[in-house]
C-alpha positions as CSV (number, residue, x, y, z in Angstrom):
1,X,34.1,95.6,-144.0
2,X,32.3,96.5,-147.1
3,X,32.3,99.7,-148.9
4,X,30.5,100.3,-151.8
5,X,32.6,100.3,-155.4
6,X,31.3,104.1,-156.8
7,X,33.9,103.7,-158.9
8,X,33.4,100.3,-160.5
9,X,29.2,102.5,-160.4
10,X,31.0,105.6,-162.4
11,X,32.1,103.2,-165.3
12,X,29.1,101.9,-166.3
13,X,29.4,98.1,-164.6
14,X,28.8,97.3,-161.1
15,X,31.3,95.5,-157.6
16,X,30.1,92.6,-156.3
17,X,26.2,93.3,-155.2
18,X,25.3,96.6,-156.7
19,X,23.2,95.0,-159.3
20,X,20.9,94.3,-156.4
21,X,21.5,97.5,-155.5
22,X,20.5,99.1,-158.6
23,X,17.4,96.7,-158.7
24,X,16.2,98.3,-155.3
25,X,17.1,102.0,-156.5
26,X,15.3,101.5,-159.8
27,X,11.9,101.1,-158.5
28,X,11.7,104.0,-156.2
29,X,11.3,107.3,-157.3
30,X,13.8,110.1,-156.3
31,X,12.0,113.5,-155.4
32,X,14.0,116.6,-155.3
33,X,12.6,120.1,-154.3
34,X,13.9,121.9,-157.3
35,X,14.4,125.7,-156.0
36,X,13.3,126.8,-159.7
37,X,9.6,125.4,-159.4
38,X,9.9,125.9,-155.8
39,X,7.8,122.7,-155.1
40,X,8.5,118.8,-155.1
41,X,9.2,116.8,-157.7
42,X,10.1,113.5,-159.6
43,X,14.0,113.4,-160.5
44,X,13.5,112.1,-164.6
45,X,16.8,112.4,-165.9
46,X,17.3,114.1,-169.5
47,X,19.7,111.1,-170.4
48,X,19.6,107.6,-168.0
49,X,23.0,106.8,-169.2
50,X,24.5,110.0,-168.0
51,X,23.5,112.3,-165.2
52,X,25.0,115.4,-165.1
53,X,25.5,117.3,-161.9
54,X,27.5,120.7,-160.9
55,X,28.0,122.1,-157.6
56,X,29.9,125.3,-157.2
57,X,32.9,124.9,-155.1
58,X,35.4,126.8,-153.2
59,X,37.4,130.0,-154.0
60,X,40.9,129.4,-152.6
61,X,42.2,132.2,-150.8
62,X,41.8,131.2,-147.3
63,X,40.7,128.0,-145.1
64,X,37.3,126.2,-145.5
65,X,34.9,127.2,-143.1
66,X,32.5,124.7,-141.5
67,X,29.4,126.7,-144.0
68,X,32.0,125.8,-147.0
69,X,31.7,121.9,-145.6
70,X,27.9,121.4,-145.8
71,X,27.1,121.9,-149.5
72,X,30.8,119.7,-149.9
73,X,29.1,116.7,-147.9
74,X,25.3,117.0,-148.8
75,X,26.2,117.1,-152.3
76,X,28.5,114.1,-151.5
77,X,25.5,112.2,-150.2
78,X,23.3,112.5,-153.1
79,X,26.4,111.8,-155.9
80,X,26.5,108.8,-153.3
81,X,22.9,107.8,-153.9
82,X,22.5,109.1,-157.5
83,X,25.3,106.3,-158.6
84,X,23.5,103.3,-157.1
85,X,21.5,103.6,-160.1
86,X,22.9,106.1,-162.3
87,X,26.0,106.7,-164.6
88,X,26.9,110.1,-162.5
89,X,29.2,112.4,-164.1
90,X,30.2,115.4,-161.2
91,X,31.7,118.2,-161.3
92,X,33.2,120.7,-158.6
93,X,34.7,123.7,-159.9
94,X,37.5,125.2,-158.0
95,X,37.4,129.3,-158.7
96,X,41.0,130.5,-158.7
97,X,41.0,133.8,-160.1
98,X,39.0,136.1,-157.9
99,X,39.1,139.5,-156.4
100,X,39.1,138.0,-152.7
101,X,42.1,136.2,-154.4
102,X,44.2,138.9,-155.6
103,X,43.6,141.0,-152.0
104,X,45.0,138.2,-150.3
105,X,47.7,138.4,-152.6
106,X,48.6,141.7,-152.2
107,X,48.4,141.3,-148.3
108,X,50.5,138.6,-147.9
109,X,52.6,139.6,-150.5
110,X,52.8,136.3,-152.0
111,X,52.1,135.1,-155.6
112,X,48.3,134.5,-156.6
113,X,49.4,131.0,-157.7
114,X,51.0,130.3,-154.4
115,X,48.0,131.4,-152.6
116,X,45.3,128.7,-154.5
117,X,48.1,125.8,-154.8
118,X,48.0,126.3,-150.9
119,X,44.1,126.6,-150.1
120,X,43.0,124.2,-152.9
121,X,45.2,121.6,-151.1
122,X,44.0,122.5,-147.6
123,X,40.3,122.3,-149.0
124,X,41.1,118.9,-150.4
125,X,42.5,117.9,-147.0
126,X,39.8,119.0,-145.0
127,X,37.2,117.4,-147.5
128,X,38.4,114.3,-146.9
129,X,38.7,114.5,-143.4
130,X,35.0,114.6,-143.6
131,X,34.5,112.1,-146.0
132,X,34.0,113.6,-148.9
133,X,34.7,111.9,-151.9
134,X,36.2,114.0,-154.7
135,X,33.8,114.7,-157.9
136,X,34.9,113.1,-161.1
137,X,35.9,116.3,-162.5
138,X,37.2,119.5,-160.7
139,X,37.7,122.5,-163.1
140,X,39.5,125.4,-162.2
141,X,38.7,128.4,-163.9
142,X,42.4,129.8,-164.9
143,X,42.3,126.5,-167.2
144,X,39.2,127.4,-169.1
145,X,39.8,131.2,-170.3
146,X,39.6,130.0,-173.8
147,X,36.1,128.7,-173.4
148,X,35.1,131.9,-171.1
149,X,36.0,134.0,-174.1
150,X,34.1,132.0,-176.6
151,X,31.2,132.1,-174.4
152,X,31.3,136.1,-174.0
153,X,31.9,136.5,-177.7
154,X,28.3,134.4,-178.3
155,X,26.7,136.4,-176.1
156,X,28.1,139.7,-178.2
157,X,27.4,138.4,-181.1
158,X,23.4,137.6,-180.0
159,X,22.6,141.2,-178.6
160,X,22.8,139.9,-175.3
161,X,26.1,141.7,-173.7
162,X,27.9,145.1,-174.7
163,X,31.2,146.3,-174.3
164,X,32.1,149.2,-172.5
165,X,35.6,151.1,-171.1
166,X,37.4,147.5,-171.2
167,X,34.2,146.0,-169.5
168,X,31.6,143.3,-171.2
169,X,28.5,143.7,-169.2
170,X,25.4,141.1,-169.5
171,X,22.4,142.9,-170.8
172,X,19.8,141.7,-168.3
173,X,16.8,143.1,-169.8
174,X,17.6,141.0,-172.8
175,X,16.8,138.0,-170.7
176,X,12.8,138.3,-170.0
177,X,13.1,135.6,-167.7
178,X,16.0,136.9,-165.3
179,X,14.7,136.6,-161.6
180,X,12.7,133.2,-162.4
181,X,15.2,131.2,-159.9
182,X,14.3,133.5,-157.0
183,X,10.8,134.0,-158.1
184,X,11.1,138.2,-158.3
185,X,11.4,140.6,-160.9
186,X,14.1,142.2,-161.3
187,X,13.6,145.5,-159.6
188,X,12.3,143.7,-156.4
189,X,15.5,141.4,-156.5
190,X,18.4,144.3,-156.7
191,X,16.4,146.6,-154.2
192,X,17.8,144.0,-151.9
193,X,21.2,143.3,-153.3
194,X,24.3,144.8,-153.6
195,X,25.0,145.6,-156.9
196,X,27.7,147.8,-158.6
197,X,26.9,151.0,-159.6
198,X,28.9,152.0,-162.5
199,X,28.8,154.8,-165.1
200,X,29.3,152.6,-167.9
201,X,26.4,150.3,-167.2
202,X,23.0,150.4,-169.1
203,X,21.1,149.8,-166.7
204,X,22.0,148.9,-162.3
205,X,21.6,145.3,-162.8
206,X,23.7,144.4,-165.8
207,X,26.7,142.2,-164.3
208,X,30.5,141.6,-165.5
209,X,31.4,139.1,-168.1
210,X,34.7,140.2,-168.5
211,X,37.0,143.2,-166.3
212,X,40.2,144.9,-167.1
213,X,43.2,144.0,-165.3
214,X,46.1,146.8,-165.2
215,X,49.7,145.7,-164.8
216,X,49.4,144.8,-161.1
217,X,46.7,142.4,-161.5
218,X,46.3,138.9,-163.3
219,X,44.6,139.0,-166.4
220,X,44.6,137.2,-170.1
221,X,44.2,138.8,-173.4
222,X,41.1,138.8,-174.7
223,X,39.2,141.2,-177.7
224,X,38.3,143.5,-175.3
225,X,42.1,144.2,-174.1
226,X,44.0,142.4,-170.7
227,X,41.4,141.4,-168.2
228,X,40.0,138.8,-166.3
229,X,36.7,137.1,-166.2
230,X,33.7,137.8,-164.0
231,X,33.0,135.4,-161.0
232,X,29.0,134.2,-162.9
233,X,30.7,133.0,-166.0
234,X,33.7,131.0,-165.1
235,X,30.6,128.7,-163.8
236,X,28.6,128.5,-167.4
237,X,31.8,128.0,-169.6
238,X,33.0,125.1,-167.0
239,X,29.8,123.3,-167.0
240,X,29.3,123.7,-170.6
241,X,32.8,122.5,-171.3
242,X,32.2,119.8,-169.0
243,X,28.6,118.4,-168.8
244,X,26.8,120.1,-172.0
245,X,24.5,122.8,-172.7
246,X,21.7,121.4,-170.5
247,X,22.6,119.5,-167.1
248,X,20.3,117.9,-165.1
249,X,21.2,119.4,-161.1
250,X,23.2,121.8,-160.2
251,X,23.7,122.6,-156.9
252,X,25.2,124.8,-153.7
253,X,24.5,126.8,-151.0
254,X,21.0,129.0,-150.4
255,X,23.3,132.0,-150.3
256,X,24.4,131.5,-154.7
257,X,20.5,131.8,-155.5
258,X,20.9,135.7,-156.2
259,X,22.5,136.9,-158.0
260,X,25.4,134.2,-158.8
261,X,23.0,131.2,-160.1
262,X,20.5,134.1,-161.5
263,X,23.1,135.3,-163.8
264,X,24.4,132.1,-164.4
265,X,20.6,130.6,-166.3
266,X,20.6,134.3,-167.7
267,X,24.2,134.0,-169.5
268,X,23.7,129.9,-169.8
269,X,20.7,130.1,-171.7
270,X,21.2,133.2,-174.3
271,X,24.5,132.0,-175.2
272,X,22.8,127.9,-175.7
273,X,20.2,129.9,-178.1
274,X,17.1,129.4,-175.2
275,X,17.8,126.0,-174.2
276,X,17.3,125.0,-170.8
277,X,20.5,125.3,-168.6
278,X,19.6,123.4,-165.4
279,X,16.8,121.1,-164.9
280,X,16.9,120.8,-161.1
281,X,18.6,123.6,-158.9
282,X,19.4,122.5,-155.3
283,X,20.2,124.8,-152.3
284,X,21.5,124.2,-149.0
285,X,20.2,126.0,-146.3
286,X,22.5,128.3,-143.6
287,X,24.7,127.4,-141.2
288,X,24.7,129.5,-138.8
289,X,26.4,129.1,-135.3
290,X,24.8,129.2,-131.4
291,X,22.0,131.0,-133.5
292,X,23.9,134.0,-135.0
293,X,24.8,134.2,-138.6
294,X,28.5,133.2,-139.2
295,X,30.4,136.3,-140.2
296,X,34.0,137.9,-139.5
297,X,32.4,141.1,-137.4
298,X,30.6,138.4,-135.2
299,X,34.4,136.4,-135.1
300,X,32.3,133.4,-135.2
301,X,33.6,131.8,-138.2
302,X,34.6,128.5,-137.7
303,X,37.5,126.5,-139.2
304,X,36.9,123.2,-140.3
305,X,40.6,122.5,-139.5
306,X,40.1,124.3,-136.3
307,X,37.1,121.7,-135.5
308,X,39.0,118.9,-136.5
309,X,41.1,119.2,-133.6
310,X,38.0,119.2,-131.5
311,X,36.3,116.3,-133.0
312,X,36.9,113.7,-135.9
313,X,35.8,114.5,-138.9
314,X,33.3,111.3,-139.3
315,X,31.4,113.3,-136.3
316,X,31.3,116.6,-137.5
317,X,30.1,115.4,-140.8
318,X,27.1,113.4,-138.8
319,X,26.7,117.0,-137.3
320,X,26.3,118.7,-140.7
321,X,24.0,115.6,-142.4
322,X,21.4,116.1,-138.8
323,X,19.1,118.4,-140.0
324,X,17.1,118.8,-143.8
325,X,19.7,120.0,-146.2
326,X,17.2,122.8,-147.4
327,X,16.8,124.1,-143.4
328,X,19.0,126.3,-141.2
329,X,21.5,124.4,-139.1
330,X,22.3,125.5,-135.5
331,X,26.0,124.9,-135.2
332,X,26.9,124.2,-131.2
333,X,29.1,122.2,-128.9
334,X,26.0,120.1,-127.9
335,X,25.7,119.5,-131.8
336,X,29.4,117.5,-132.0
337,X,28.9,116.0,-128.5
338,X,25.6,114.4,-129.8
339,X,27.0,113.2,-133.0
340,X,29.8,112.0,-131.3
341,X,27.4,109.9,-129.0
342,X,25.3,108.3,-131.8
343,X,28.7,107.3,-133.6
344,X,29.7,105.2,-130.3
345,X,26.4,104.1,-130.5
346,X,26.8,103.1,-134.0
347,X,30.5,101.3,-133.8
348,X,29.0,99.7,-130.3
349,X,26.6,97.8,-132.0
350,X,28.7,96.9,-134.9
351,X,31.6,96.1,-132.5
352,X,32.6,92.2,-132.5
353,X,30.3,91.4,-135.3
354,X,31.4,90.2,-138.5
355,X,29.3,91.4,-141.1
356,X,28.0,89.1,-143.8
357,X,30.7,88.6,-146.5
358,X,28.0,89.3,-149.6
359,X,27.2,92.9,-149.9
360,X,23.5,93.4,-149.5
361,X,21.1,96.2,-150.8
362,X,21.6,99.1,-148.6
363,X,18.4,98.9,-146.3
364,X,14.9,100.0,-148.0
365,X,14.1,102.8,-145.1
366,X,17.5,104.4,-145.7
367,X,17.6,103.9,-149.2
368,X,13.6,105.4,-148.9
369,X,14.1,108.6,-146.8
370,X,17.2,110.0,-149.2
371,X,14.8,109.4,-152.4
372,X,12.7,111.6,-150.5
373,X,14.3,114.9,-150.9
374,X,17.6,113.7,-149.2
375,X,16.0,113.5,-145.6
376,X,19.2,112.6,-143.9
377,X,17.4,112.9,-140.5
378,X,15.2,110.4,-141.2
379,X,18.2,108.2,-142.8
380,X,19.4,108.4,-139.6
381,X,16.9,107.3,-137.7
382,X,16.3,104.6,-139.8
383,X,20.0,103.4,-139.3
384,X,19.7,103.2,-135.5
385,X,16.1,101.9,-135.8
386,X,19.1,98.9,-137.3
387,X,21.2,99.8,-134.7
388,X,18.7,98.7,-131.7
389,X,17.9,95.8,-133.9
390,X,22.0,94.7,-133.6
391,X,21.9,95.5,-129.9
392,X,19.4,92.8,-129.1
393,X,19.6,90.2,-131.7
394,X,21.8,87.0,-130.6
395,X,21.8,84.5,-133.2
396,X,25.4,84.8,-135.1
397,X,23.7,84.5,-138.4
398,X,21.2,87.5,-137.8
399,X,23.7,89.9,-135.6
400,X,25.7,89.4,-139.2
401,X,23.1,90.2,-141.4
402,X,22.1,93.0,-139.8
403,X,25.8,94.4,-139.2
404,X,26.2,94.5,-143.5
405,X,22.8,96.0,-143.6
406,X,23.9,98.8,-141.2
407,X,27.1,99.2,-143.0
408,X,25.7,99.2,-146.2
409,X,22.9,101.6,-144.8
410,X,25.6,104.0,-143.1
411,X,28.0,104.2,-146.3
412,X,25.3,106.2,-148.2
413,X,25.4,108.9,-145.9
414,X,29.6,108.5,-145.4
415,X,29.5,107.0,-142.0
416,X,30.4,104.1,-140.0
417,X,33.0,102.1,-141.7
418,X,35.7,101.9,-139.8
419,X,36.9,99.5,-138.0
420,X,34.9,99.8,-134.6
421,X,38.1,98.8,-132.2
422,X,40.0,101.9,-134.1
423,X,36.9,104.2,-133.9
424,X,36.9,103.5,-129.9
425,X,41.0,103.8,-129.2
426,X,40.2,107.5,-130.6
427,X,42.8,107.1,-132.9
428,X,41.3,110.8,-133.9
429,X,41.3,112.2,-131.0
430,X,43.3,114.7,-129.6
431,X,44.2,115.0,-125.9
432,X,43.7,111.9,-123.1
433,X,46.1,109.1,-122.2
434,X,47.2,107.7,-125.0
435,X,46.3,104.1,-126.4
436,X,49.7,102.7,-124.7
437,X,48.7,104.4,-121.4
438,X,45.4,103.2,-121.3
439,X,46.0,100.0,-121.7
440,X,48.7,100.0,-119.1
441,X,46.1,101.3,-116.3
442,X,43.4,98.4,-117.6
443,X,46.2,95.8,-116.7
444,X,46.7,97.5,-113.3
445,X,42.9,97.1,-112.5
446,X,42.8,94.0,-114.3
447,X,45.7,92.7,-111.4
448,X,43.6,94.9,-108.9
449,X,40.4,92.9,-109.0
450,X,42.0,89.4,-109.3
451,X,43.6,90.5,-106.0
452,X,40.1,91.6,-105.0
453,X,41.5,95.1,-104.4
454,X,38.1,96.4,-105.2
455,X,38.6,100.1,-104.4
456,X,42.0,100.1,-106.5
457,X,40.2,98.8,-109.4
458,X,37.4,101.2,-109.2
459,X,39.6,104.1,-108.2
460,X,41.2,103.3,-112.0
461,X,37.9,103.2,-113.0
462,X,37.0,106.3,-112.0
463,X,40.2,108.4,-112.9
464,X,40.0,107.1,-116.5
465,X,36.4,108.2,-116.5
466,X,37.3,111.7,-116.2
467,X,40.2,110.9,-118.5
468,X,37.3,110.6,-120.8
469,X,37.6,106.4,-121.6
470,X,35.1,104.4,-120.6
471,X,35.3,101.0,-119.3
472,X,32.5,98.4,-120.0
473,X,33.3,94.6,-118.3
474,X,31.4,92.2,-120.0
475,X,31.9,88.5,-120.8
476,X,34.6,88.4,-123.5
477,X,36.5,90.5,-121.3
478,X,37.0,94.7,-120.2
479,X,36.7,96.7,-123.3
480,X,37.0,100.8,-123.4
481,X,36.2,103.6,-125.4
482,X,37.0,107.0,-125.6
483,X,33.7,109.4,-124.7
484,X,34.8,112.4,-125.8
């Protein structure tokens, strides 16, 4: 089995293959639909030898939920296809000082650090039970007051925030161009947002740098007495501490557009002097789930942990990569089952093939329909367009060659490399006979049938069929898998 080397990719050199891989990659043209132009367009990087890229990532105070997942594993898919020709440099902040944070404190009546130790572990376990590889940097924000202050103290100094009763508010009518990332004025945009109404505010919109914290509540010294910062900031210090003045995508869910990555190019670009924060902004669209919007009052939000002990977690990230990052997903049972379908599909064809020992380029259809905006859907299709190509090849050599290219093919979008024997003794699954068991009953029908006790081996048949393991009899022998 072959897996891509990102890593050897990350350093600047390449694993066996991926100079061929970088050959393909290097005459296509990535198109992104950059939320900020709000229309298509060709992915030029500011600096070839180092992409920058920053998606915003959780705030640990309770489990993922499966809406936390899908910016986690889109964004994982285009770091994934971004260093097959690129020097990436990634970044995935986790924010662990937050209100929502010190409320779940005080409820629990634990320590805050107790609290994110515990989440930003469960978050990392949950990513990579879905495949997610972890950025190259992850900054928490209680490790970058220092450069959250300086950042706030720029902003001061350029007319650009006040201070007020232990606050430092951002001046948003400073900033002539605050509401280009939604495309509305200002007005229009907090008509239809909450915003804090506050006494010491200049004007409605004008958000929190910096807050005071009383004695009950984390906080740091700063200037302007013991606070804490605001959520918008903790993103613009981290990236600038991180990636520079001026990255090239930053990226998260459709929900951040207003007012969190508003605020963020507002405070970003005064205290950088004008210069251009983010060059492409990406947004994922909604999950939402049997077509209602996931909230608590609906009691519809779901766990990722909870729906890992429903399905593995190579299916429900095939669920989340089935529809255009930028669209709405439907989230429903007949969403798993169907991933869960293709994936036997997938490991059916690759199963008792050897792929080809040299890596190949991932294939050009795959490789083609992620250029174009990340169209996973069509990604897929074009990895079981490979898939029925498997299915009825029969010369060694080919069913080999095409096995590496689906490989290759699937590990760009995360999927399909394990071993397809483990994939169908559901070592994942929870529930049903176990391995041991089922194998037991295939011996019994095995001794059934050389008997010729016909109705004793299909009576086996049948009850492991609503065990939910399949049998398939072909000529190297009974085989099984687990449906589900």
């Amino acid at each position: 089995m072959w897996t891509p080397d990102y890593t050897a990719a990350r350093r600047g050199g390449h694993a066996a293959g991926l100079d061929s891989i970088v050959i393909l990659i290097q005459t296509m043209e990535i198109l992104f639909h950059n939320t900020l132009t709000r229309r298509k367009e060709l992915f030029v990087p500011q600096n070839a030898a180092r992409v920058t890229m920053y998606v915003c990532g959780p705030t640990v105070y309770n489990f993922a939920h499966i809406g936390n997942a899908r910016p986690a594993v889109v964004f994982d898919v285009l770091a994934r296809l971004l260093r097959l020709s690129y020097p990436l440099v990634y970044a995935r902040n986790i924010t662990d000082v937050d209100d929502k944070i010190n409320a779940a404190a005080r409820e629990r009546g634990e320590p805050i650090g107790v609290i994110t130790r515990r989440y930003t572990a469960a978050y990392h376990e949950d990513m990579q039970a879905l495949g997610v590889l972890p950025p190259d940097i992850e900054p928490r924000v209680t490790d970058h007051i220092d450069d959250i202050i300086s950042m706030i103290e720029r902003l001061l100094a350029a007319g650009h925030a006040y201070g007020a009763e232990g606050h430092v508010l951002f001046h948003v009518a400073s900033f002539p161009e605050y509401g280009q990332l939604s495309g509305r004025d200002p007005e229009e945009l907090l008509a239809g947002a909450r915003v804090e109404v506050a006494p010491y505010k200049r004007d409605p919109g004008d958000f929190v740098l910096w807050k005071p914290s009383d004695d009950t509540t984390v906080g740091w010294d700063s200037p302007w007495g013991r606070g804490r910062p605001g959520w918008h900031i903790e993103c613009s210090s981290m990236i600038e501490r991180h990636l520079g003045e001026t990255i090239d995508i930053h990226g998260g869910g459709q929900d951040l557009i207003f007012p969190h990555h508003e605020n963020e190019i507002a405070q970003g670009t005064c205290a950088h002097g004008g210069r251009a924060y983010c060059r492409y902004w990406l947004h994922n669209g909604f999950l939402n789930v049997d077509a209602e919007k996931m909230s608590k009052s609906l009691g519809n939000v779901l766990l990722v942990r909870e729906l890992l002990t429903e399905a593995p977690g190579e299916v429900i990230r095939l669920a989340l990569l089935s529809a255009r990052y930028r669209e709405p997903l439907d989230w429903n049972d007949a969403l798993l089952a169907d991933s869960r379908r293709k994936l036997d599909r997938l490991y059916g064809a690759l199963r008792g093939v050897t792929p080809g020992e040299a890596p190949p380029a991932p294939p050009p259809e795959v490789v083609a329909a992620l250029c174009d905006d990340l169209n996973t859907p069509k990604a897929l299709a074009a990895l079981f367009g490979l898939v029925r190509q498997l299915n009825t090849a029969v010369a060694v050599d080919e069913r080999a060659r095409l096995a590496a290219e689906l490989r290759a093919g699937a590990a760009l979008l995360g999927v399909g490399q394990q071993d397809p024997e483990v994939w169908f003794a559901g070592a994942d699954s929870d529930g049903g006979p176990s391995e041991q068991e089922i194998e037991r009953r295939l011996a019994e029908r095995t001794a059934a049938r050389q008997r010729r006790d016909f109705a004793a081996a299909d009576r086996i048949r049948d009850e492991l069929a609503a065990a939910g393991v399949n049998i398939e009899d072909g000529p190297e022998g009974t085989r099984w898998r687990r449906t589900g």
